[in-house]
N, C-alpha and C positions, 0 to 999 in steps of 0.2 A: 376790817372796814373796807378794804379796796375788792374785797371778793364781794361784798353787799352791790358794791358802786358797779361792779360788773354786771351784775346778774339783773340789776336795775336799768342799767344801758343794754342791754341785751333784751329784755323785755320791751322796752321804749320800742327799741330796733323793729321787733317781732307785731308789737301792734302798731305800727307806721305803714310795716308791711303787709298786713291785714287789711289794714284801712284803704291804701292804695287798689290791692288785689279785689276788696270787696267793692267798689266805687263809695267807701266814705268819703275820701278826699280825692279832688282831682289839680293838677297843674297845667297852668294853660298862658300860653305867650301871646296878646294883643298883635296886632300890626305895628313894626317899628314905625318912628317918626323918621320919613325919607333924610339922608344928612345927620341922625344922630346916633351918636354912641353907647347910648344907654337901652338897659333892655329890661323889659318890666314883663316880672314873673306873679302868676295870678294864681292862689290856691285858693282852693272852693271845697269845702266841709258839708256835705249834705247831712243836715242830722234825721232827718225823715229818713234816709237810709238807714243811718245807725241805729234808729227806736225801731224799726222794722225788725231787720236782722236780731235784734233783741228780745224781741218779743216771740221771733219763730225760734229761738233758741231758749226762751223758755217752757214755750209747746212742748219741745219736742225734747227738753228734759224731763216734764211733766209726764209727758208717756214712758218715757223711757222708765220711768220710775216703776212705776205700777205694778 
């Protein structure tokens, strides 16, 4: 069971890192509020990127096929 939970977290890992590298998701820090101590982190998920990317990756298994 803990080698499954590995290889599961390791996957997560792998596509976080895809996502990143490909611009599906991006992180982005606003302007602090001057005087506060809080800091507000802003993740953004482009899914028109990810239906894109999905789509040339099924082209291009579709030839690949042939």
């Amino acid at each position: 069971m803990t080698k499954i939970f590995r290889v599961l977290m390791v996957l997560a890992i792998l596509a976080v890192a895809v996502g990143f590298y490909r611009g599906w998701f991006s992180l982005s820090t606003p302007a602090a509020d001057s005087g506060s101590n809080k800091v507000n982190v802003e993740l953004t998920v482009d899914p028109d990127k990810v239906k894109s990317d999905v789509k040339s990756v099924k082209e291009l298994t579709g030839e690949q096929a042939k």
